[in-house]
KOLPA-448106 format. One record per residue (C-alpha): residue in one letter; x negated, y negated, z negated; residue number from 1. Coordinates in steps of 0.02 Angstrom, whole numbers, m for minus. Example, Ala and Ser with C-alpha at 12.3 -4.5 7.8 and 13.67 -1.06 7.14 Angstrom:
2
ATOM   residu        x        y        z   num
ATOM        A     m615      225     m390     1
ATOM        S     m684       53     m357     2
% end
This chain:
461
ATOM   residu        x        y        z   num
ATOM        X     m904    m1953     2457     1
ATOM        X     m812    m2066     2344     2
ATOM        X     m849    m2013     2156     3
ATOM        X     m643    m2045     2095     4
ATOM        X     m741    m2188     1965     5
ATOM        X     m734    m2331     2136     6
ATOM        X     m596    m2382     2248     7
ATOM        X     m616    m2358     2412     8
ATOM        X     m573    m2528     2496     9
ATOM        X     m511    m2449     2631    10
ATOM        X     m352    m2418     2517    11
ATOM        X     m317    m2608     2537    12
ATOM        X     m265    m2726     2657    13
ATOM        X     m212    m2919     2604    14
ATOM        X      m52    m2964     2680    15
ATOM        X      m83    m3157     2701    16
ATOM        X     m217    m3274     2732    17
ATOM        X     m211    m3360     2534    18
ATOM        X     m387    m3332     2424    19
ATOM        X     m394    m3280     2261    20
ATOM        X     m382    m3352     2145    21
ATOM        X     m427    m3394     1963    22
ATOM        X     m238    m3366     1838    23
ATOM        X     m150    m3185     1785    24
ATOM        X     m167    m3056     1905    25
ATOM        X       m4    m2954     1940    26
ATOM        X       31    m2780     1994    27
ATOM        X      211    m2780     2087    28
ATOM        X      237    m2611     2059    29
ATOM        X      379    m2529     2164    30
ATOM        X      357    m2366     2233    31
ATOM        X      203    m2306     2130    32
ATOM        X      295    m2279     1963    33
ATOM        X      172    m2206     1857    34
ATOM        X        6    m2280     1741    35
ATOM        X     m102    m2138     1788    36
ATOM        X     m188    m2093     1955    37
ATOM        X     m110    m2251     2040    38
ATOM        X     m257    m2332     2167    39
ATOM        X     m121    m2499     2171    40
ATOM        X     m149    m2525     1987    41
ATOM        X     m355    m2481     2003    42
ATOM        X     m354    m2604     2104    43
ATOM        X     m271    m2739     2002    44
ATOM        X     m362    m2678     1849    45
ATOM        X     m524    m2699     1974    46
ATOM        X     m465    m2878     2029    47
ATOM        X     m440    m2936     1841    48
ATOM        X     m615    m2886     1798    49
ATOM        X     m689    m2971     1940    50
ATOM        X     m587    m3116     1920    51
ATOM        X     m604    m3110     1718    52
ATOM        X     m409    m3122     1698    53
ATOM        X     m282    m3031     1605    54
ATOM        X     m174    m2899     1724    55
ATOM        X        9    m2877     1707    56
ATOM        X      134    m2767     1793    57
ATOM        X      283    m2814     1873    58
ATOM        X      429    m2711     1936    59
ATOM        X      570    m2811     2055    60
ATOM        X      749    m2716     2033    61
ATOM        X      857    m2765     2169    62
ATOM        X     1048    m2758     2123    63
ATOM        X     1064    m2606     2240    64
ATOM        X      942    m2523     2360    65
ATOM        X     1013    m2421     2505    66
ATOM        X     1153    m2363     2425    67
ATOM        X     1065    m2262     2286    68
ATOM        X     1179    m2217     2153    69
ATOM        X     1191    m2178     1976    70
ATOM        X     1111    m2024     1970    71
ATOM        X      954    m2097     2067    72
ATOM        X      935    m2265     1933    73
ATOM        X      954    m2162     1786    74
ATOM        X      818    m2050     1853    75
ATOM        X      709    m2191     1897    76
ATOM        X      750    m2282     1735    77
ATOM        X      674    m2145     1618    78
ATOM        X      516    m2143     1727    79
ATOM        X      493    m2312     1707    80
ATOM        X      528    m2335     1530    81
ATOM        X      380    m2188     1513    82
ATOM        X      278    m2306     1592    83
ATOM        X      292    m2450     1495    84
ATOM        X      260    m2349     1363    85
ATOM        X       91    m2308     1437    86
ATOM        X       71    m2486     1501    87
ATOM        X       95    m2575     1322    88
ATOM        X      m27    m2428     1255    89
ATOM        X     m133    m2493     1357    90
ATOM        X     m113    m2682     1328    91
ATOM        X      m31    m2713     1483    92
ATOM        X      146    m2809     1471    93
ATOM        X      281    m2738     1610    94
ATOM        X      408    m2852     1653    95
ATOM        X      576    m2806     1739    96
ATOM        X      639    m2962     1878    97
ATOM        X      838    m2949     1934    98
ATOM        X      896    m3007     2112    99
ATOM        X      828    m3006     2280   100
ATOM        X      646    m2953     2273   101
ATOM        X      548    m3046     2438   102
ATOM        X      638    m3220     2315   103
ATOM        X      600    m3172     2134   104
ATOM        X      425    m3097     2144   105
ATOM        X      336    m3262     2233   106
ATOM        X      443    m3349     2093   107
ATOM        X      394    m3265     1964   108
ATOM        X      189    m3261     2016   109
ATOM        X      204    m3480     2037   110
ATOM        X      262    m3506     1880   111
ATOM        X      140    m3387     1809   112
ATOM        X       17    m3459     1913   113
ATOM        X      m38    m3289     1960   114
ATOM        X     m218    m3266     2036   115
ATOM        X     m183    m3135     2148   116
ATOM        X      m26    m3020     2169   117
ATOM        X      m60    m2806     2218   118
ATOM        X       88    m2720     2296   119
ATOM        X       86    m2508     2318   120
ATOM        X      118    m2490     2492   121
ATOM        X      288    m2433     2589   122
ATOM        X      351    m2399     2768   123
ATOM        X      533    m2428     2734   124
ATOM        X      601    m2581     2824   125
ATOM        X      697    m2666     2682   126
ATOM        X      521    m2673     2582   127
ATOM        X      421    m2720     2726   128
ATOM        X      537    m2873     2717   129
ATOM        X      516    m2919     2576   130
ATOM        X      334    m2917     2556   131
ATOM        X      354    m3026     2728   132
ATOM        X      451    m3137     2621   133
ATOM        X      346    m3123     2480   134
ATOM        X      193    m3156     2554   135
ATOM        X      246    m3315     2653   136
ATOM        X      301    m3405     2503   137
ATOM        X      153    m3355     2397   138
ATOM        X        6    m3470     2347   139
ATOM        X     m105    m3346     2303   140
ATOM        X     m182    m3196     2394   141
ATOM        X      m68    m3032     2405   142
ATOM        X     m136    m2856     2452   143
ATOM        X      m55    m2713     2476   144
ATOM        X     m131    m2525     2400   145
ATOM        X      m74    m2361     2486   146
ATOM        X      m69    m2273     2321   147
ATOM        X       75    m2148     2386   148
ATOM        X      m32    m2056     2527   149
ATOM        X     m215    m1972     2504   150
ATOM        X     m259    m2059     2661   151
ATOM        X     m189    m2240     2691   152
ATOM        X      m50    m2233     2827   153
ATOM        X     m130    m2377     2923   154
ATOM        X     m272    m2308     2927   155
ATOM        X     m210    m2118     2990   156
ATOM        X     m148    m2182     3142   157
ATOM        X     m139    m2363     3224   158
ATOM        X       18    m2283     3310   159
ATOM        X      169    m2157     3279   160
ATOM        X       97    m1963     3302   161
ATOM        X      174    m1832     3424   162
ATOM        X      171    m1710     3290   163
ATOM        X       79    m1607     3158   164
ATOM        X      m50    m1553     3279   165
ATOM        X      m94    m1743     3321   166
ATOM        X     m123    m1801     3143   167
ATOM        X     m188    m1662     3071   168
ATOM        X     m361    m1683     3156   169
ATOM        X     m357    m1860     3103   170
ATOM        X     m295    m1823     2934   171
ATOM        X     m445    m1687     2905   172
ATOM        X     m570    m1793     2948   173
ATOM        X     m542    m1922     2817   174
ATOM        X     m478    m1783     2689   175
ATOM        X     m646    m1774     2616   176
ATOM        X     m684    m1930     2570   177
ATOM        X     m503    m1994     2506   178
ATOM        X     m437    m1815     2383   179
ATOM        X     m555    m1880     2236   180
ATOM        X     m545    m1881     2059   181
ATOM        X     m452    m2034     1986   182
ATOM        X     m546    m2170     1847   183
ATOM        X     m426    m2216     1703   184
ATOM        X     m354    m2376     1714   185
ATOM        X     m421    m2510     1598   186
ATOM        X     m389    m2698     1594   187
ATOM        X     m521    m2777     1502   188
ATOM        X     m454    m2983     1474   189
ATOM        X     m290    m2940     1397   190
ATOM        X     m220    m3072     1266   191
ATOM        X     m221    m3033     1091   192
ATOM        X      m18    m3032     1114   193
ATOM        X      106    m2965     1228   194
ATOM        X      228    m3060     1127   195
ATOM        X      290    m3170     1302   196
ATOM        X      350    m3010     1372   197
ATOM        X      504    m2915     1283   198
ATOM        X      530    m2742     1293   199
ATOM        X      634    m2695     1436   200
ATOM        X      805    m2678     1392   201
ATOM        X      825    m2538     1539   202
ATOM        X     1020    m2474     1459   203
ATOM        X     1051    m2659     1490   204
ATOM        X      989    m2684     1671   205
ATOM        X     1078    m2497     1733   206
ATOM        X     1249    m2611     1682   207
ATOM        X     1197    m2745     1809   208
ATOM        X     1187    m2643     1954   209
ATOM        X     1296    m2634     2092   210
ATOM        X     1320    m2464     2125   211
ATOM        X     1402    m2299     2160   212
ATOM        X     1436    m2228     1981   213
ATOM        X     1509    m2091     2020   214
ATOM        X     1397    m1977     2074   215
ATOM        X     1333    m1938     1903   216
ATOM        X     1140    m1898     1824   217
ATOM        X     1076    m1710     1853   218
ATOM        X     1047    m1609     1688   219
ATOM        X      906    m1493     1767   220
ATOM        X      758    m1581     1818   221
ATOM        X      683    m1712     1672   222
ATOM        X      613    m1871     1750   223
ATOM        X      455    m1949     1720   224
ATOM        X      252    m1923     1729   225
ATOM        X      238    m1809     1579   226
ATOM        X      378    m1672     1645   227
ATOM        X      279    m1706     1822   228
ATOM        X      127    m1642     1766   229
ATOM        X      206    m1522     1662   230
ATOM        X      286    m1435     1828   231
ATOM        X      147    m1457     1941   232
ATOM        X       32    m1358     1815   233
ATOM        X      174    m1220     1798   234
ATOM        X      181    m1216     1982   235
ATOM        X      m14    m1196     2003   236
ATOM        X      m55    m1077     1879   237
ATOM        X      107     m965     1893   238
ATOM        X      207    m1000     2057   239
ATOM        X       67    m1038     2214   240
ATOM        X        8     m875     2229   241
ATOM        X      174     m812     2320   242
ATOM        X      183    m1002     2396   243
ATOM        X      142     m926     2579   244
ATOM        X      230     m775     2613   245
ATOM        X      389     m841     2487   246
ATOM        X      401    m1023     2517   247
ATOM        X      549    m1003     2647   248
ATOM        X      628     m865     2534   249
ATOM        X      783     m990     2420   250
ATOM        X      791     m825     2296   251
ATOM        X      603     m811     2272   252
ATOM        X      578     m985     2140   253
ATOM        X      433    m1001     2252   254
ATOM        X      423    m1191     2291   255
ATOM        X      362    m1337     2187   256
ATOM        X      493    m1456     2143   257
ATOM        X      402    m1575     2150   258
ATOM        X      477    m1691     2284   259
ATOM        X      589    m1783     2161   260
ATOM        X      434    m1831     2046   261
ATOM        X      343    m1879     2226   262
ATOM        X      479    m1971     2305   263
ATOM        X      495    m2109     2126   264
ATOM        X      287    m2109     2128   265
ATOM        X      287    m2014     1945   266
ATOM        X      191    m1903     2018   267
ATOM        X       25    m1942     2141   268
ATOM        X       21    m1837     2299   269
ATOM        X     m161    m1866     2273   270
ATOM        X     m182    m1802     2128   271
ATOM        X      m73    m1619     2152   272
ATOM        X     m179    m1584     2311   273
ATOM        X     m327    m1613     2238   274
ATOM        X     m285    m1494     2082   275
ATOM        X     m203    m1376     2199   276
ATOM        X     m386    m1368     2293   277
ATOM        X     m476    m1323     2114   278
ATOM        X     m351    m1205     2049   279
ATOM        X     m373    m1013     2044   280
ATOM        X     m232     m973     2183   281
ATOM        X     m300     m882     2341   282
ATOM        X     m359    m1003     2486   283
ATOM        X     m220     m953     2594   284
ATOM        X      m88    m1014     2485   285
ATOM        X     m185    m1181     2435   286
ATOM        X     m191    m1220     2605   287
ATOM        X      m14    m1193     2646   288
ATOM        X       35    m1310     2498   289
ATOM        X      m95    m1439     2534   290
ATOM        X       m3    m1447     2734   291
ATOM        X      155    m1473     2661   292
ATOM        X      119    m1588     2544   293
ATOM        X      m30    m1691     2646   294
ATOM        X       m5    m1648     2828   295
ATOM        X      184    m1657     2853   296
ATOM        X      215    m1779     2713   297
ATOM        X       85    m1904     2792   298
ATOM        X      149    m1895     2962   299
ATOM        X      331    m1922     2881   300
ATOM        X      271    m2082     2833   301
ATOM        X      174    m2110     2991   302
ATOM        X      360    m2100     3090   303
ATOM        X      422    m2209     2992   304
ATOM        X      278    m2347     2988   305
ATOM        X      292    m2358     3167   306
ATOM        X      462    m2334     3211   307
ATOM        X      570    m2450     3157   308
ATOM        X      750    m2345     3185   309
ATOM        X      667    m2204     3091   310
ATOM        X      846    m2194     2984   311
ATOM        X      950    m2207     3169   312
ATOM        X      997    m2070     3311   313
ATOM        X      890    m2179     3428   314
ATOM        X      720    m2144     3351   315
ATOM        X      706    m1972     3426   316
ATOM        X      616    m1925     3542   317
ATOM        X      674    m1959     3744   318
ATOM        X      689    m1786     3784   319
ATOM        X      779    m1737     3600   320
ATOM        X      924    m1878     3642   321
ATOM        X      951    m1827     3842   322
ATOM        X      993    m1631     3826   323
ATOM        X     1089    m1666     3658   324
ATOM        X     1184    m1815     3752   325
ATOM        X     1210    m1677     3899   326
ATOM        X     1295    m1565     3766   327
ATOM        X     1387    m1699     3694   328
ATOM        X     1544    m1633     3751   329
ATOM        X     1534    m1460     3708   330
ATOM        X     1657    m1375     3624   331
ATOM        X     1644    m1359     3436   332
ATOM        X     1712    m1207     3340   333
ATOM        X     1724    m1317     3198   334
ATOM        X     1751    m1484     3168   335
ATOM        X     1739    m1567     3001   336
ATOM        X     1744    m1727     2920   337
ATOM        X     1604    m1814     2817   338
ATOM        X     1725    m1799     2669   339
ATOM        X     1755    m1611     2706   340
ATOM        X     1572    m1571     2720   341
ATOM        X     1540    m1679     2551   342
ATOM        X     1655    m1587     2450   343
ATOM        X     1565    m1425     2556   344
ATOM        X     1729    m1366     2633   345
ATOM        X     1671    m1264     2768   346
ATOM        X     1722    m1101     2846   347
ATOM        X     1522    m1041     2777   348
ATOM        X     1494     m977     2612   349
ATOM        X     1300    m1012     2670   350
ATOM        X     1310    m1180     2692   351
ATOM        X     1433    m1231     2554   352
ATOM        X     1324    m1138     2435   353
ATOM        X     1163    m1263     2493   354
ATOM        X     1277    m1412     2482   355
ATOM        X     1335    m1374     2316   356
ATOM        X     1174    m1373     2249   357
ATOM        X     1133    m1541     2330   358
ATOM        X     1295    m1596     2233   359
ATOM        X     1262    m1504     2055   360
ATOM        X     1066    m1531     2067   361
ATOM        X     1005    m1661     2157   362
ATOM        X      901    m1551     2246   363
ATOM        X      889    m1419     2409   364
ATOM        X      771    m1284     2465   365
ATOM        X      693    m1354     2598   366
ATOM        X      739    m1196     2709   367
ATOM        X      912    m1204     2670   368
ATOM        X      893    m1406     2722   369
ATOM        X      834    m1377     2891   370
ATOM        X     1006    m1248     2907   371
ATOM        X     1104    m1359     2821   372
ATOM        X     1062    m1510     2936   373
ATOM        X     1073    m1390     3091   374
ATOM        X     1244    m1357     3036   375
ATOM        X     1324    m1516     3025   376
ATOM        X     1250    m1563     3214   377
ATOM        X     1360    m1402     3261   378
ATOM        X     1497    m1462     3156   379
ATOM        X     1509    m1644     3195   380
ATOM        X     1599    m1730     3345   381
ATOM        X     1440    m1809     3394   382
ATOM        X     1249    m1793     3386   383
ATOM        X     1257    m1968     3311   384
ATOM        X     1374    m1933     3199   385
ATOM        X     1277    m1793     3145   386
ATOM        X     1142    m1906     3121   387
ATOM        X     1226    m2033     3012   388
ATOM        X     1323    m1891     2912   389
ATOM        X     1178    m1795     2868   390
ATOM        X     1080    m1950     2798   391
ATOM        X     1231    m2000     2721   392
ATOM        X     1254    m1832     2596   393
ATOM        X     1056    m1815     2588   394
ATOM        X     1014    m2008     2522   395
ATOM        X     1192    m1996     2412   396
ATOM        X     1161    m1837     2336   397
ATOM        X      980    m1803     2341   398
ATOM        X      841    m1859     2214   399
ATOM        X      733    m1875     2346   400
ATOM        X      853    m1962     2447   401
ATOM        X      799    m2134     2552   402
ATOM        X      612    m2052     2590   403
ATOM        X      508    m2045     2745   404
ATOM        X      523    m1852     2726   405
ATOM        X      701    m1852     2715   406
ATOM        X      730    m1987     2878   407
ATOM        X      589    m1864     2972   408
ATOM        X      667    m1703     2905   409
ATOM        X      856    m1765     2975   410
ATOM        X      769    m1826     3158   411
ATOM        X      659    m1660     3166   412
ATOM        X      822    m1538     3110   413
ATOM        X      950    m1640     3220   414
ATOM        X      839    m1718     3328   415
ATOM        X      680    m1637     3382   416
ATOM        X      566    m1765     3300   417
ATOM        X      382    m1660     3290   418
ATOM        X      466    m1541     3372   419
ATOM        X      451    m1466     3543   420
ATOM        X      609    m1402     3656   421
ATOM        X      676    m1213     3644   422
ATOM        X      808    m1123     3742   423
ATOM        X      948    m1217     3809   424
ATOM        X     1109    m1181     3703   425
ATOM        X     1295    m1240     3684   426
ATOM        X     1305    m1412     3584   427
ATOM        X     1111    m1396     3544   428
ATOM        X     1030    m1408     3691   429
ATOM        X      850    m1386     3681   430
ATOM        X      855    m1430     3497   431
ATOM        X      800    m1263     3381   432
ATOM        X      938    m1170     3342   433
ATOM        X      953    m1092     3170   434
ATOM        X     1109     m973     3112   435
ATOM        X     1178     m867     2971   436
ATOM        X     1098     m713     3044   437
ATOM        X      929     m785     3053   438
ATOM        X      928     m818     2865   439
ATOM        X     1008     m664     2816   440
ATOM        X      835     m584     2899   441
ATOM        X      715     m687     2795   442
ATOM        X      814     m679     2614   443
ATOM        X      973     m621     2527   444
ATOM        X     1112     m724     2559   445
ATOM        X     1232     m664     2470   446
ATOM        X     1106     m679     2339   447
ATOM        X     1077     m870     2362   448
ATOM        X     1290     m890     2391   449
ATOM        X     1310     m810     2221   450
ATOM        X     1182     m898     2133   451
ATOM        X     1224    m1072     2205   452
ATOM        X     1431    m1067     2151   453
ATOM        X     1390     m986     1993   454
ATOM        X     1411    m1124     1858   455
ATOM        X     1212    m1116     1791   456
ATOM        X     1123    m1143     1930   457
ATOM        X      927    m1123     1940   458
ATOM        X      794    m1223     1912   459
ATOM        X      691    m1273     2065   460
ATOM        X      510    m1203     2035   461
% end
């Protein structure tokens, strides 16, 4: 078993054919925002001691990425500038690049003459690109370091999963040997000076963006490592032991909130699974938070390794898109508008009440998602439409919008991805139904409406 004080090379994989070689090794960091428990920036630190060569970190900002607004930047922004903080600490200059990122990275390492270049690792198509990019115009060896999942999505599955109970005995049998204990990170050939790299300006760089300012920053959730590991020890020691029996309860504070803090890398997945195993919470509630957040989250990012239209109607499953294609012409009670369910206009006090707190927060119960979702496939003129609607308000409105578990959550509610068929049904078809009455037997609804519309809404523990 690996003692958490080596990295396992399995983490790694080099995406060209280029050696290393001897010049400033750099850290592309993009999805792994955070200084501690981050394998991708072990690894660098590793390279630079082999190599003998000072380490630096570099972060690409693209002048918009999938249509992520203001409230998403400003988020990221203050994680970030928390780990520069820790970087420079640490004698480790951070430097931000503006403008298409598979173009200004491979600029940025030749004129460095960088040694070697480490990327965290992704499944999303835009940043497959541009590592694709990246590493063709490169001189110098690039690898890439799963630091988001405990066990390396390559190496999980050589192919896209059937469901939970297809990865899971993959994903338990390397478990073991990946949930360690994390080494600090140390770079050991810094220059005396990090004078050649400014502070980032980040105020400056949020006015360069092309974006969608209107959808504004969320007062109740504080961004960055520290409030991370501030929430994930508050949800350990005070909130797990009612995680099993309470988790699908919206009234009963009894789910992490943690997703935002996972989704921008502040937080390692890694590291709150293997705390969660160590803490003093019964077994059966450890192991109901360690399936959420290693089992389903990992095969979340297994879909969308290996299926390219993971964000499209066509990546569900064959059966999923025939009996929801038969009951594409069913009549609706309701039909509304993508505008109408933004502003959450509906004819259901239930479903307003979880789409207001997308809007206010940033942030759903992930029971009231699945509903939610359900809803707007019963309310739409089209499963497609659906499809593309419900991504639309989730990835707008949600911190952890644009996410493997979001594209996999939206195909499994609307689409039967993981899923298996049910009872045939008007407009659903074999797709699992869910409905007003159903909730109102597992938690107080009126409860949840009243809490929801009031104008101080909860905190998400």
């Amino acid at each position: 078993m690996n003692s958490g004080h080596e990295i396992d090379q399995r983490r790694a994989r080099r995406l060209n054919l280029r050696q290393d070689q001897k010049g400033p090794v750099i850290y592309w960091m993009s999805r792994d925002q955070r200084f501690q428990h981050n394998w991708a920036l072990l690894f660098a630190c590793h390279k630079a001691r082999l190599l003998q060569q000072p380490l630096e970190v570099v972060f690409t900002l693209a002048p918009s990425f999938l249509g992520a607004p203001l409230r998403h930047y400003d988020f990221m922004f203050k994680g970030l500038a928390e780990v520069e903080r820790s970087l420079r600490e640490a004698g480790i200059p951070m430097t931000v690049l503006f403008g298409e990122p598979g173009v200004t990275l491979p600029a940025y390492a030749e004129e460095r003459r960088a040694g070697l270049v480490v990327s965290d690792f992704s499944p999303l198509t835009l940043v497959r690109q541009w590592k694709r990019n990246a590493s063709a115009s490169l001189s110098c060896a690039i690898y890439e370091v799963d630091a988001h999942n405990i066990v390396p999505c390559w190496l999980a599955s050589p192919k896209q999963e059937y469901a939970a109970r297809t990865i899971r005995p993959r994903l338990d049998a390397l478990h073991r040997s990946f949930c360690t204990s994390f080494p600090q990170p140390e770079a050991s050939c810094q220059p005396d000076s990090l004078n050649f790299c400014q502070p980032v300006k980040w105020d400056d760089l949020l006015d360069m963006l092309d974006i969608d300012r209107s959808v504004m920053p969320v007062s109740g959730i504080t961004p960055g490592t520290a409030a991370a590991e501030k929430r994930l020890r508050l949800f350990l020691d005070k909130v797990l032991d009612r995680y099993a029996d309470k988790r699908n309860d919206p009234n009963a504070e009894a789910v992490s909130g943690l997703s935002p803090y996972l989704h921008f890398g502040q937080l390692s997945a890694q590291h709150a699974a293997y705390e969660a195993a160590r803490c003093e919470a019964s077994r059966e509630n450890r192991e109901a938070f360690i399936e959420e957040l290693f089992i389903r989250r990992e095969l979340a990012e297994n879909y969308c390794l290996y299926n390219d239209k993971y964000d499209t109607f066509d990546a569900i499953p064959e059966w999923a898109k025939a009996t929801l294609m038969e009951h594409a012409a069913d009549q609706r009670d309701y039909l509304y508008t993508p505008e109408e369910l933004e502003a959450a206009k509906t004819h259901d006090p239930l479903w307003n009440a979880a789409q207001l707190s997308l809007l206010e927060s940033g942030m759903m119960h992930g029971y009231m998602r699945m509903y939610w979702a359900k809803k707007i496939l019963e309310w739409s003129p089209s499963p497609a439409a659906a499809f593309e609607t419900a991504l639309w308000l989730n990835d707008r409105y949600a911190l952890d919008g644009r996410d493997p578990n979001g594209y996999a959550g939206v195909a499994w509610s609307i689409g039967g991805l993981h899923d298996r068929p049910w009872s045939e049904r008007p407009v659903y078809g074999k797709i699992r139904y869910m409905n007003a009455s159903g909730c109102a037997r597992k938690f107080d609804v009126n409860r949840y409406i009243a809490t929801m519309t009031s104008a101080q809404q909860p905190t998400f523990f």
